[in-house]
Every structure is written in C-alpha cells, then in structure tokens.
C-alpha positions in Angstrom: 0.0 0.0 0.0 2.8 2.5 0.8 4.3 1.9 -2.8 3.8 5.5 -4.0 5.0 7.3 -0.8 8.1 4.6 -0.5 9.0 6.5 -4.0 9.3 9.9 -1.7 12.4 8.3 0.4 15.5 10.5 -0.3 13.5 13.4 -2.2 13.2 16.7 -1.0 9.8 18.8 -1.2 8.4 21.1 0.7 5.5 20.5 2.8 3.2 21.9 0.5 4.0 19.5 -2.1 4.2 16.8 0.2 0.5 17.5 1.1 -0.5 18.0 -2.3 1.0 14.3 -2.9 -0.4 13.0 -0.5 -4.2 14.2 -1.3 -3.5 12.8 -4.8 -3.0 9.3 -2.8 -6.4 9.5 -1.2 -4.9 10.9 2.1 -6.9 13.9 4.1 -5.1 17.3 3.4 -2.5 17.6 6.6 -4.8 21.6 7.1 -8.1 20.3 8.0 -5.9 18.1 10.9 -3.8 20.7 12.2 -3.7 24.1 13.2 -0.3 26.1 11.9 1.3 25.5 15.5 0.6 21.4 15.2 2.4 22.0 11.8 5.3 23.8 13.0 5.5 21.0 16.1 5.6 18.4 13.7 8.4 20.1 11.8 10.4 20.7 14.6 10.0 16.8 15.5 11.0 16.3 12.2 8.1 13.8 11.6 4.5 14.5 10.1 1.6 12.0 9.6 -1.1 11.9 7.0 -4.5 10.0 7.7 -5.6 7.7 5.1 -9.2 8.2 3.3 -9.1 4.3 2.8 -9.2 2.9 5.8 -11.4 -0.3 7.6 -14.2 0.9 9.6 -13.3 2.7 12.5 -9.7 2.0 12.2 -7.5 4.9 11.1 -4.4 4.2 9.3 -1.9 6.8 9.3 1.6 7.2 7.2 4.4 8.8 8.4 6.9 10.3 7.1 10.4 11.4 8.7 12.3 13.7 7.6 15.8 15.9 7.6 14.6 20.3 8.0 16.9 21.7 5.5 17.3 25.3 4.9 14.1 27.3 3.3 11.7 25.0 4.9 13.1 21.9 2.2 12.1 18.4 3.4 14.6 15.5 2.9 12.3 12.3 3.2 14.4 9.6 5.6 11.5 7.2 6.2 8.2 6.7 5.7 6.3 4.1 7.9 2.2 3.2 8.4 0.5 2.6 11.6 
C-alpha cells in the first residue's frame, strides 16, 4: 500500500507538495488536521503524519513520514512508515 509514498524516500519537497502528494493518494489534506502550530511542532519533531481516506471501519491508518529540515523550509524524506 505505501508503494507510492516509498517512492518519496531521499526526495526533498516542501511541505506543500508533500500534502499535495499525498491528497492525490487518497490521504486527508494535513490543514483540516492541524492548526499552523501542530504543523510547525511536527516540523520541529522532524516527523509529520497523513490519515488515510481508505481505511477499515473505524480503524485509522496513518503514514508517516520522517524527515531531515533543511534550509528554506526543504524536506529531505528519511523514512516513511504506516500505523
């Protein structure tokens, strides 16, 4: 399932067009989760987690991605994981 965003792994985007990748996925847009500070936490955590619109029931499946911060707000994708 996580063969698109497994493609992602050493690129660098920005968040933008990592949320814009994802909604193309079938993954909510990362706004309607989190405020601006929840964004900004999750970049300085260096990890940030999309919720699947295909999920089973009332299970939500979320992928995450981690990530190095480079300079201009650039986001060098390390791992990308599901849970």
């Amino acid at each position: 399932m996580l063969k698109n965003e497994l493609s992602l792994i050493g690129r660098t985007v920005t968040l933008e067009e990592l949320n814009i990748f994802m909604m193309e996925n079938n993954y909510y847009n990362i706004h309607n989760d989190l405020s601006e500070s929840e964004i900004n936490d999750c970049l300085n955590e260096r990890v940030v987690a999309f919720e699947s619109k295909i999920g089973e029931s009332d299970i939500e499946i979320y992928t995450y991605f981690e990530f190095e911060l480079l300079e201009n707000g650039f986001l060098k994708i390390e791992n990308v994981f599901e849970m």
